[in-house]
N, C-alpha and C positions, 0 to 999 in steps of 0.2 A: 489414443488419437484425440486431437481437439479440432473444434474450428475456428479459424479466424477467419477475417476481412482484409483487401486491400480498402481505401476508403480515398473516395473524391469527395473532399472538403471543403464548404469553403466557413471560416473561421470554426464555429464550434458546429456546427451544420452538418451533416453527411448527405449528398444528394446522389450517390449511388456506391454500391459497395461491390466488390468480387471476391465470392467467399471463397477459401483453400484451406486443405486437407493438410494437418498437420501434426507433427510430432513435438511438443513442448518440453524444452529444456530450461531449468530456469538453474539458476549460478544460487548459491547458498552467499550471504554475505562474504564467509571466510573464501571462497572460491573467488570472489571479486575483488575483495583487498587482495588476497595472493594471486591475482591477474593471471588464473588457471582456466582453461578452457577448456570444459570436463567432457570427456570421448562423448562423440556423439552414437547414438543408440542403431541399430539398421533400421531402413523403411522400407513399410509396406509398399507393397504395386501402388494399391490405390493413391498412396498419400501424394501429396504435392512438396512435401518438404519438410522443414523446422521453424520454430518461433524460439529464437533463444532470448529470454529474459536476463536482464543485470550482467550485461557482456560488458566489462571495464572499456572506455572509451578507446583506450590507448591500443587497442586486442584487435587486431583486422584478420578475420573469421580466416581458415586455409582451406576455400570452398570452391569448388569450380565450378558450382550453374549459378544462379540469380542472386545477387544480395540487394536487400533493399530494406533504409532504414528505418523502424516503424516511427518510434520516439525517442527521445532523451533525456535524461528526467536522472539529478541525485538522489541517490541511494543514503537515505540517512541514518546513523545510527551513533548510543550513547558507551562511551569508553565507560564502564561499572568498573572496573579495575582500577583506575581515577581515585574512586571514592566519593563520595554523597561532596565533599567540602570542592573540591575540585571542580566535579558538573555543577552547582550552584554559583561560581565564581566564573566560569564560562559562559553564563548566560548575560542574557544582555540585561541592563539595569531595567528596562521598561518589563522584560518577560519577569524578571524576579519580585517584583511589585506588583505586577498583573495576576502572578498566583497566588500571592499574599493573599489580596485584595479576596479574589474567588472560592480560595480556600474559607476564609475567616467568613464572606457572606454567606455559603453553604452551611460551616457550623452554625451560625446562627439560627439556621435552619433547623438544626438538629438537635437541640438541646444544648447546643455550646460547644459541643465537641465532634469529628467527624469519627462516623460507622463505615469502618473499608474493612471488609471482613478476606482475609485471603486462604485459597486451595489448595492444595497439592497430592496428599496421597487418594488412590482410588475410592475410598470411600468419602474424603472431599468433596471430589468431585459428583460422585454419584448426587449429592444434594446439591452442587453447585448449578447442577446442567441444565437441571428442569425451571429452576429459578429465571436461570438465560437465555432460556427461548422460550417464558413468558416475555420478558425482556424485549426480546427480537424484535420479535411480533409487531411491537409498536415501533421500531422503530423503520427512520429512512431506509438503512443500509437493507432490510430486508425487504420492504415492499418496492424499493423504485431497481434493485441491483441482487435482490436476491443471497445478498450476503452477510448476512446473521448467521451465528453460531449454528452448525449442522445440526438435526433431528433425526438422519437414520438410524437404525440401529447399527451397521455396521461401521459408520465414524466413532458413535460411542462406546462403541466395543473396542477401535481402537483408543481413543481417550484414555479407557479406563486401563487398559492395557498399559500407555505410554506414561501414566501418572504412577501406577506401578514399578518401572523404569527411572520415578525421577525425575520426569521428561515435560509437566504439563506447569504451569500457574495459571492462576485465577484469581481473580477479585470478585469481587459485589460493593458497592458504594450501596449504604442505606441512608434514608433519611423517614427519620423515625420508623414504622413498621415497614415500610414501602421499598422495595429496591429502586435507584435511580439509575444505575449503569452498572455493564458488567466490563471486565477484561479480560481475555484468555490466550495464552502465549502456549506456543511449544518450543521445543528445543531442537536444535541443529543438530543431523549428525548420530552419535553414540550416547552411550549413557553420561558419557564423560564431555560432551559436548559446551562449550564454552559460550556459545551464543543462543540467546532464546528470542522466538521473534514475535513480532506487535500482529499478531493473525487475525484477531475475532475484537470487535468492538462495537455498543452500542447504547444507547441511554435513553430513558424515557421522556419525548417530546413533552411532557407536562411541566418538566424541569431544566428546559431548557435554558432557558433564562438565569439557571446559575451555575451553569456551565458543569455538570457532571464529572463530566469525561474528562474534562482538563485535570479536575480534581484528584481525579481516581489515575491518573494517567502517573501524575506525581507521587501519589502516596504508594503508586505501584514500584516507582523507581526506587524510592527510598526505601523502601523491603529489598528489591534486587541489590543497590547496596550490600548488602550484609549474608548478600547468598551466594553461591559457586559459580555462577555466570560473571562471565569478563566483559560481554559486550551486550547491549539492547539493540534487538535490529528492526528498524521503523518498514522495512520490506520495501517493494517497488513504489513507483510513484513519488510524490513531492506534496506538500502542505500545509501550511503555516506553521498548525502546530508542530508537527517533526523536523521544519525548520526552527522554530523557536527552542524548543527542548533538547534538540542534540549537539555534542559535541563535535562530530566529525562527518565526512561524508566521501563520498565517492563519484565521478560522474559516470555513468551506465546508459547503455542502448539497448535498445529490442528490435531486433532485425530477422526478418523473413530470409531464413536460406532454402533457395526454391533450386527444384531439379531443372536443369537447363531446360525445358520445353518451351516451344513456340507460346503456348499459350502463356506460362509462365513470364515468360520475354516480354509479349505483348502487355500483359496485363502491369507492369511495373512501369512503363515504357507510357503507358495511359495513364497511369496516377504520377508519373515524375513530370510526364507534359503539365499534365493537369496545374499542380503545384506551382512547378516555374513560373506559367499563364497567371496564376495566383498572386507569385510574389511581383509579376509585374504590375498588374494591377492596382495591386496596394502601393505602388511607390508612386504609381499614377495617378493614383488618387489624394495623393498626401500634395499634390502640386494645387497651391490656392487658384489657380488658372483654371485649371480641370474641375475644381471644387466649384468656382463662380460659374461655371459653363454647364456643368452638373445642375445648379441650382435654377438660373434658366429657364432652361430644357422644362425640370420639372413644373414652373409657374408656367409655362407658354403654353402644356399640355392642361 
């Protein structure tokens, strides 16, 4: 069971949330290109419902209590079956030059040449891990979202398990003795799994400035090239860089399917008001009339 939020917004803001009991389903890549919408699991008493993640636009849920839409946001990801000549020929002229650029100023960082050291079987990884959550540590992803590469033992035990399987990658970008970023992917699916996805990322603020990640993000592609995955999946969410680096995408929703209960009813009924109220507003405000009458008010006060 997880929890999430309904959330009364206004732009990036949240001014009050209504938390609900839920059962998370998230779609695998391959499940959202093949526009499959995979059985849903039973609920508890207690829960309120489902959070289905990466639900293909096109897909209108077969639910009969509450649906209600969280976000929308493409799914992006890199055809590796293509081939290394193919993804660099789809990029846009400005991204192919921008990594040049990043790439070669970070060599010069290191000696002249870049240090991307990559993982795979479990004793790999055994040295890769501890390195990555030194790593972590400093970075954003772990102090302000908590999501750096896991430290229990029981993640790591599966790690070391799924690396065994064929199932993990990993990098390390160094510059000179120092690590600057790590990257850690797992696999979809079977041992025979075709897609590996962009899970764990993060690089040291000291180096930020020559951009790490971007670096390592590439020299990670160009390894997957030449390995058994067919596709790279950038996972949920939207962002410059997995808009700039990928080939292809998907559009996807995340939707609350909530058990028909009053409260349920209520609580969506309050945030769809809410929003509408929102999107009036802003259009209200975009009237230079309203803007000079706005402006006013505030000098008079």
């Amino acid at each position: 069971m997880t929890s999430a939020a309904l959330r009364l917004q206004i732009g990036a803001r949240t001014i009050a949330t209504i938390p609900r009991r839920l059962t998370r389903v998230a779609l695998s890549l391959d499940q959202a290109l093949a526009g499959v919408m995979p059985p849903l699991p039973p609920l508890d008493p207690a829960q309120d419902g489902y959070l289905v993640t990466s639900l293909p636009a096109g897909i209108d849920p077969d639910w009969r209590g509450v649906l209600f839409e969280r976000q929308r946001y493409t799914r992006y990801y890199v055809d590796l079956a293509a081939g290394e000549a193919a993804w660099r020929e789809a990029l846009s002229r400005q991204t192919r030059s921008t990594l040049k650029r990043k790439a070669k100023k970070l060599a010069a960082e290191s000696g002249g040449t870049l240090d991307v050291r990559c993982f795979r079987s479990a004793d790999d990884l055994a040295v890769f891990h501890p390195i990555a959550r030194r790593l972590a540590e400093k970075t954003y992803q772990e102090r302000l979202m908590g999501a750096g590469i896991p430290n229990d033992p029981a993640w790591v035990a599966h790690m070391l398990a799924s690396a065994g399987e064929d199932q993990v990658r990993a990098w390390l970008l160094y510059l000179g003795d120092c690590p600057a970023a790590y990257l850690w992917c797992g696999a979809d699916g079977t041992k025979d799994g075709a897609t590996l996805r962009y899970d764990y990322v993060g690089h040291d603020p000291a180096w930020a400035s020559l951009s790490p990640g971007s670096v390592l993000m590439e020299a990670a592609l160009v390894d997957l090239f030449a390995d058994r995955f067919q596709r790279f999946d950038f996972t949920e969410g939207e962002g410059q860089h997995k808009r700039s680096m990928a080939t292809g995408g998907i559009e996807c929703r995340d939707m609350f399917m909530l058990r028909p209960s009053l409260a349920n009813r209520g609580a969506v009924a309050l945030v769809g008001g809410f929003d509408a109220t929102m999107r009036v507003a802003k259009r209200l405000s975009a009237s230079p009339a309203l803007r000079g009458l706005a402006h006013r008010i505030r000098r008079a006060g």
